[in-house]
Each structure stands twice: as structure tokens, then as C-alpha cells.
C-alpha positions in Angstrom: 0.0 0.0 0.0 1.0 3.5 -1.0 -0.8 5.1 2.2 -2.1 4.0 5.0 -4.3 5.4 7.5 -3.5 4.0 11.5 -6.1 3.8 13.8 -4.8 1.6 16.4 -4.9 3.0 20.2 -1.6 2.1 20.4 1.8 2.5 19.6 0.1 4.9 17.6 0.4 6.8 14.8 3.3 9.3 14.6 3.7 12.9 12.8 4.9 12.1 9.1 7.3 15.1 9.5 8.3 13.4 13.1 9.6 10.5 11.2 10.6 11.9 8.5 13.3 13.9 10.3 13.9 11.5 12.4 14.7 9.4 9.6 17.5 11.9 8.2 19.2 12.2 11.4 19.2 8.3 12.1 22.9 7.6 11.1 24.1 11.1 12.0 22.5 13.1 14.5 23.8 16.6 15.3 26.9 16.2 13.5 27.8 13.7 15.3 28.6 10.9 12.5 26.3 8.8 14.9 22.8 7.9 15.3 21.0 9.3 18.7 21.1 5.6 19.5 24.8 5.4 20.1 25.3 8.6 22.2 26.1 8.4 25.7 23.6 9.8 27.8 26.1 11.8 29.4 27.4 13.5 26.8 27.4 17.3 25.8 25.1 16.5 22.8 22.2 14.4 24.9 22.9 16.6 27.5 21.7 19.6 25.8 18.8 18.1 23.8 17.4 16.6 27.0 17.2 20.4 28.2 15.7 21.6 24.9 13.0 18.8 24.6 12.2 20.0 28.8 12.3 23.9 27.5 9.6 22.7 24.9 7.2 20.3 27.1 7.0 23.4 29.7 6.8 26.2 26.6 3.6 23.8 25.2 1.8 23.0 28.6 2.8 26.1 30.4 4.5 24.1 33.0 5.5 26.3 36.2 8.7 25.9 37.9 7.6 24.4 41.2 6.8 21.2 39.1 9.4 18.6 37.7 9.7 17.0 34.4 10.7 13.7 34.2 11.4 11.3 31.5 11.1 7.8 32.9 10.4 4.1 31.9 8.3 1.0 32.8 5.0 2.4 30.7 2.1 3.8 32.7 1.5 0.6 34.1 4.3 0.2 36.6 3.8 3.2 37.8 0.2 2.3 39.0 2.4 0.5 41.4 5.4 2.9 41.9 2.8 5.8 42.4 1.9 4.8 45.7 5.4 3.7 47.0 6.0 7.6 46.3 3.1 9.3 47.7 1.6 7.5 50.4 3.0 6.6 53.3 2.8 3.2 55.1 -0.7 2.7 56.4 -2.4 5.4 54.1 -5.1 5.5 52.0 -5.9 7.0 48.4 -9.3 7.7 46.3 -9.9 6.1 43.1 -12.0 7.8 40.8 -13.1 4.3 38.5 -14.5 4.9 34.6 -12.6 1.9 32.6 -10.7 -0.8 32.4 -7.6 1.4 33.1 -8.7 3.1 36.1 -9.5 -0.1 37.7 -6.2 -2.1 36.7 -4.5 0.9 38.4 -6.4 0.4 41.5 -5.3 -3.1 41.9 -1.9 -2.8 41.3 -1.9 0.1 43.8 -3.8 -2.2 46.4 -0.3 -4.2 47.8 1.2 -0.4 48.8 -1.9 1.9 49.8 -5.3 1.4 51.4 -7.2 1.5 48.0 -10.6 3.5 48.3 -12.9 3.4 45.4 -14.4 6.5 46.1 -17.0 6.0 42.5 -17.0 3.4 40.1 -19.4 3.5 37.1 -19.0 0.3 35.9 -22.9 -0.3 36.6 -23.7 0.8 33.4 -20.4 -1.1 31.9 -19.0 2.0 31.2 -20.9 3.9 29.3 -20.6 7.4 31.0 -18.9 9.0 33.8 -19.9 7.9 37.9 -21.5 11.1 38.6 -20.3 13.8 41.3 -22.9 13.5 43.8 -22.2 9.7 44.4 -18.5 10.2 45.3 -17.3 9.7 48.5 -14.1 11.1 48.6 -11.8 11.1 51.8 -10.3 14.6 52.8 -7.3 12.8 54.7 -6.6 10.4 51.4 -2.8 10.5 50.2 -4.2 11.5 47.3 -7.2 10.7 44.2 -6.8 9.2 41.3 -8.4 9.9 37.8 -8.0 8.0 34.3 -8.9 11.2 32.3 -9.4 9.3 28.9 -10.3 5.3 28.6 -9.1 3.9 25.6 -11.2 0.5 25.7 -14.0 2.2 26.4 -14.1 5.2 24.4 -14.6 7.2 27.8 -13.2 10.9 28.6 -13.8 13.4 31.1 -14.8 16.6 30.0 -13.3 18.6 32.3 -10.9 18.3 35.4 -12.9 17.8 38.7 -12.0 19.4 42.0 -10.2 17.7 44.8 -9.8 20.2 47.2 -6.4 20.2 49.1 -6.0 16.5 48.5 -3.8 16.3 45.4 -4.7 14.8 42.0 -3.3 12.4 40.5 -3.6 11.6 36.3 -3.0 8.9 34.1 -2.9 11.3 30.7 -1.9 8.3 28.6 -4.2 8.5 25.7 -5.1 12.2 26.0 -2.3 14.1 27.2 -1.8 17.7 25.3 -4.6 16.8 22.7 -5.4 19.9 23.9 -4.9 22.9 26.3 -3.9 22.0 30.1 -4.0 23.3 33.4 -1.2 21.5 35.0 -1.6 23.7 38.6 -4.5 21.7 38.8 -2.8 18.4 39.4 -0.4 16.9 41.6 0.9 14.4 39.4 0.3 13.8 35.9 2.1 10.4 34.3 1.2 9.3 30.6 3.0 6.4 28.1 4.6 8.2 25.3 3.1 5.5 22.8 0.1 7.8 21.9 0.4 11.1 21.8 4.2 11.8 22.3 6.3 9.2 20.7 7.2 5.5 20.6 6.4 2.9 23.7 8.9 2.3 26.6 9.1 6.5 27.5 6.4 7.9 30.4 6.5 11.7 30.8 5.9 12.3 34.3 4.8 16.1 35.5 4.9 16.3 39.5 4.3 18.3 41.9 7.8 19.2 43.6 6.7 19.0 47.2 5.0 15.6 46.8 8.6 14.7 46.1 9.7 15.6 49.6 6.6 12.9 51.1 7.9 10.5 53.5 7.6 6.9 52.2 8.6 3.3 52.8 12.0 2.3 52.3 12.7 2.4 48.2 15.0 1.4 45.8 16.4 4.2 44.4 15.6 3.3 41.1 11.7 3.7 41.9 12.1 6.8 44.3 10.7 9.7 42.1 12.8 12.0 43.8 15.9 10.7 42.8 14.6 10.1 39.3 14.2 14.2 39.7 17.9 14.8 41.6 19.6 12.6 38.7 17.3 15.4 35.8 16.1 11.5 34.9 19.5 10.3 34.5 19.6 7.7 37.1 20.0 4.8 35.4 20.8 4.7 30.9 17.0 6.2 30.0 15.4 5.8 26.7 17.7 7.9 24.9 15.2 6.9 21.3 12.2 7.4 23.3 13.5 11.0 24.6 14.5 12.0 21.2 11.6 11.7 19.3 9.4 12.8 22.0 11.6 16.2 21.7 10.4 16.1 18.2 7.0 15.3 18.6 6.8 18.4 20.4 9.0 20.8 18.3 5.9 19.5 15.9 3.1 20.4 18.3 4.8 23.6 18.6 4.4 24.1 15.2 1.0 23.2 15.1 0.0 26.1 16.8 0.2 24.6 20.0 -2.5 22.6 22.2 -4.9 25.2 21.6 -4.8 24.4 17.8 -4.4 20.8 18.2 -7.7 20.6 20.2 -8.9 22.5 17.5 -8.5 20.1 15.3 -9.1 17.3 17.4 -12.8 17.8 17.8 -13.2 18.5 14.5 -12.2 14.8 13.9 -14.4 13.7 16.7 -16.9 15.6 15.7 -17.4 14.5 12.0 -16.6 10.3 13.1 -19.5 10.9 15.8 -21.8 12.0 13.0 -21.8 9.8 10.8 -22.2 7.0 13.2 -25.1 9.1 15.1 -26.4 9.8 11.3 -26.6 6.1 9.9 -29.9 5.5 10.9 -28.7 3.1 13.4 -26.6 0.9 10.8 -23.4 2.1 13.1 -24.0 2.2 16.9 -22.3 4.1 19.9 -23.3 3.6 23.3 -21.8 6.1 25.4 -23.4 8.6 26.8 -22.7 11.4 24.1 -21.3 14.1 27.1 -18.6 10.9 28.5 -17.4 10.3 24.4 -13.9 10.4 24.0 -12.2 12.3 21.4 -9.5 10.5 21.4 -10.7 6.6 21.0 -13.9 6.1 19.2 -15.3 3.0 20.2 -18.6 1.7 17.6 -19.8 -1.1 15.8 -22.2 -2.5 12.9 -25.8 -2.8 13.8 -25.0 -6.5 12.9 -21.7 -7.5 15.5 -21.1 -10.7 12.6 -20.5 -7.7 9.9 -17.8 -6.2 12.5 -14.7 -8.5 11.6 -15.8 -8.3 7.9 -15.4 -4.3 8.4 -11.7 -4.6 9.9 -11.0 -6.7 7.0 -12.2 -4.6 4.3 -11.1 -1.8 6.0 -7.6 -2.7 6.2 -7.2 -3.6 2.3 -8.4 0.0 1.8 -5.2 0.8 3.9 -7.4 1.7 7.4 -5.5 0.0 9.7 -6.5 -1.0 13.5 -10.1 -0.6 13.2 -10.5 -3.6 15.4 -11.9 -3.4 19.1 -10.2 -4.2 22.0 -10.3 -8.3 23.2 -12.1 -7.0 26.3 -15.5 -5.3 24.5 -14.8 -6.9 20.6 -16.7 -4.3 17.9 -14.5 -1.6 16.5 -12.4 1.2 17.6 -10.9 4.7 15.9 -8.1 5.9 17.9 -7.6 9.6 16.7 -4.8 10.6 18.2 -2.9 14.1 17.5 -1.0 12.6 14.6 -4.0 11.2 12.9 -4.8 14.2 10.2 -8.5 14.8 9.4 -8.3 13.4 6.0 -7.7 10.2 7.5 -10.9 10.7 9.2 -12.8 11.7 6.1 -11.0 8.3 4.4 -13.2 6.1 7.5 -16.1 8.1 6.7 -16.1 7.2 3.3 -15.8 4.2 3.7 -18.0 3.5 6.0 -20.7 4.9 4.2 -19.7 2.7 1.2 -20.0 0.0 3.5 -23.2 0.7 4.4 -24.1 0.9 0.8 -22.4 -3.0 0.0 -23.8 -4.4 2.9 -26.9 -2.5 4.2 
């Protein structure tokens, strides 16, 4: 195929022009007569790129000095483990906020290393909307509360940041983070994988809170002790130096864009026109989340008939849309538009879905 248009939730879709000059540099970056890949991490060169790519993330997301920047490893999911070990002490408790699969998996694996409190949980109505305000009990003494701001399985986003008072908030941005403009003051922590909406898999971007560092905890390692991670400007241990490089120039890109206020520009206007023409097939595509909980990010739909789904993904993909195919967990079919996915890739699904429709209606 001469094109393809990628779909999948992720490792997702990158900037063309991302990989593009990442593809120029790969056997000689900076002059070096090397490829990023073979630099020490303590060199000059890395050295100064890993301040320019921090110089940009704050530029983008207006990131204030009393918050750290760290680039780390492990994906989002070890850190629903490492979180705790950082911010509550032994014998504490913390609020989970429950709307997905992703929310609850990081409630478990916090479970061995803080007093997990569900404090909502819509899974009720399998997920289909957000557990609503006046049902949550949340603790005033917690360590902290934790949100899953965008689901990817189940096509589930919040709308807007709720308030947690003086107990700090803590987010799992993985599929959403700078899709569009943020108000990091508002959180405590933010951590989100890079393999969505900042670069490849195996790099988490951590924003935190610099006094949370300072929290006593149990005895750590230092390799999972976020303030050391913070001490050593992410340097403990040989980091991702791949990961960090093309994160740097996924947001040189965003920058470019016009920033997050452009980019969220765009990105409803891909939600918006996928959304219509499943709301506008008469019912021959179906979405059941509750329209103010959709995601922009991850669409998640089907065919009115669930046999004609996997004959979808097949056609799909030999018209070069690729991962249309829901998760294992809920089957049907999924769009992932993250901020690399252009709108004429939207307008591609479109088309064909309505020719589709047409074929097999």
C-alpha cells in the first residue's frame, strides 16, 4: 500500500514530519557521524537536547517551575504501582476515581502499597458514562485521588478536570495528554506512556508536583524513588535515549502546530465528524456512550449487525485503514484519533463506511 491510514490505540500513529526527520538524522544526528542511539547519555550533545526537549514540554503546557519533568520508563503501568510507594505513606489511603478498564487495573496494582478507596466506580452501566459527582465519596485525609482522564477500551473521557480540594490529583494522561490545552496547577501528578500522543512505547513523561517529592515513604530502591529520578534530571539509570529523542520532536511538531490550543482545534473536529456519521446512519453504526462521556481521542462503535464487524476490519484494512478492530475485552470496532491522525484520515473512515453501508446494508 502507498498510504495507510493508522487507527490503532496504540503504539500509535506518529507525525509524518516526526519520522521523517527522524529518519534523516538516524545515522548522523547533530553532526555527530552517529545515530541518537549510540550517544552516551552523558554526553554534551544528549545533555543539551534533554534540556531543549524540557524547554519545549514546559513552553507547550505552560509548566510552572515548582513542578518537575521527568522522563522515565516502565510504561504507565508500573507506575500504578510505583505511584503509591511515592506518595503515600505506610498505612495510608488514596481515592480512586473508577470509569474503565484502566482506572480499575491501576487500582489493583496500587492495592499491595496503599489502602485503596474506590471513592466512584461506574462500571454499573459497563462504562458507558462518567460515575456522577454527587455519588463520590471522597476522603479529605486520602494520600491522594486518582483519575483515568481518557479510557481507551472504552471510548470514555472526562470533559473537564474535577476538583479535589487540598487532597492532590493524581492523572493517568496516557491516551489524551496535550490533545489539547492544560492546566497543570491543577494536578499533583500527571504520568502518561509516550506510545500515543508523544512518541514510541517504553518512555512515560511524568509532570509532579515538587513538594509531593519531599513525602515521606517506605523504604525504596532508588531506582523507583521519584525523587531521585528528579535529583539525577532523569539520569539515574541509561534512559530511553530513542524514546526522549523523538518525544523532543514530537513536540518541536506540536509547537508548530500552533500549539494545544490548535491541536484541540483540530481534534474535535475529527471527533466531531466520526460521531456524525455513526449518530447519522440510521442506526446501521452504533455508539453507546453517553454522548457528554465520548472520548475524542478513542472512538469506540460497531455495525448494527456484530457478525458484519470483523468483515469491516477486513475490508477496511485492504483499503489501507488499519487497526479498526476493538479491544479483546468489549470486541466491535475502535478509531483511535490521536494528535497525529490528520482529518483526511478521518474523512478516508467516513467514506468508507458509508460505502459499506451501501455493499452491505
Amino acid at each position: 500500500m502507498s498510504q495507510v491510514w493508522n487507527f490503532s490505540a496504540g503504539p500509535a500513529a506518529l507525525p509524518r514530519e516526526v519520522l521523517e526527520r527522524a529518519q534523516r538524522e538516524l545515522l548522523d544526528w547533530d553532526g555527530s557521524g552517529m545515530s541518537i542511539m549510540e550517544q552516551s547519555h552523558r554526553g554534551k550533545r544528549f545533555i543539551a537536547m534533554a534540556e531543549r526537549v524540557e524547554d519545549d514540554v514546559r513552553a507547550l503546557a505552560d509548566i510552572p517551575g515548582d513542578y518537575a519533568v521527568l522522563f522515565l520508563q516502565g510504561g504507565a503501568t508500573q507506575h500504578f504501582a510505583q505511584i503509591p510507594m511515592n506518595l503515600a505513606a505506610p498505612g495510608a489511603s488514596a481515592d480512586y476515581i473508577i470509569n474503565g478498564h484502566w482506572g480499575a487495573k491501576a487500582a489493583r496494582e496500587a492495592a499491595p502499597y496503599v489502602n485503596v478507596h474506590v471513592a466512584a466506580d461506574s462500571n454499573h452501566d459497563g462504562y458507558r458514562g462518567l460515575p456522577a459527582r454527587d455519588t463520590w465519596q471522597l476522603d479529605p485525609h486520602a494520600a491522594y485521588v486518582h483519575l483515568t482522564t481518557n479510557e481507551t477500551i472504552h471510548g470514555i473521557e472526562w470533559p473537564s478536570i474535577p476538583d479535589t480540594g487540598a487532597v492532590p490529583l493524581v492523572a493517568d494522561m496516557s491516551s489524551d495528554i496535550f490533545s489539547q490545552p492544560l492546566d497543570v496547577r491543577r494536578f499533583g501528578l500527571i504520568y502518561a506512556g509516550a506510545q500515543k500522543n508523544i512518541g514510541p512505547s517504553g518512555l512515560v513523561l511524568m509532570i509532579v508536583r515538587r513538594d509531593l517529592l519531599d513525602r515521606p515513604t517506605r523504604p525504596l530502591a532508588h531506582i523507583l524513588h521519584y525523587a531521585d529520578h528528579a535529583a539525577a534530571n532523569s539520569m539515574l539509570n541509561t534512559p530511553n535515549t530513542w524514546g526522549w529523542y523523538v518525544a523532543g520532536l514530537t513536540f518541536q511538531w506540536m509547537r508548530a502546530q500552533g500549539g494545544l490550543t490548535a491541536i484541540a482545534e483540530r481534534n474535535r473536529a475529527k471527533a466531531q465528524r466520526l460521531y456524525a456519521a455513526i449518530d447519522g446512519s440510521g442506526g446501521y453504526y452504533r455508539n453507546d456512550v453517553e454522548p457528554t462521556a465520548r472520548s475524542r481521542m478513542n472512538v469506540r462503535f460497531g455495525v448494527h449487525d456484530a457478525a458484519l464487524d470483523p468483515v469491516f476490519v477486513a475490508e477496511a484494512e485492504a483499503a489501507g485503514l488499519i487497526a479498526l478492530k476493538g479491544h479483546k475485552a468489549l470486541g466491535g470496532l475502535r478509531a483511535s484519533l490521536y494528535n497525529a491522525v490528520p482529518l483526511a484520515a478521518v474523512d478516508a473512515l467516513v467514506a468508507f463506511m458509508q460505502d459499506f453501508r451501501t455493499r452491505h446494508g
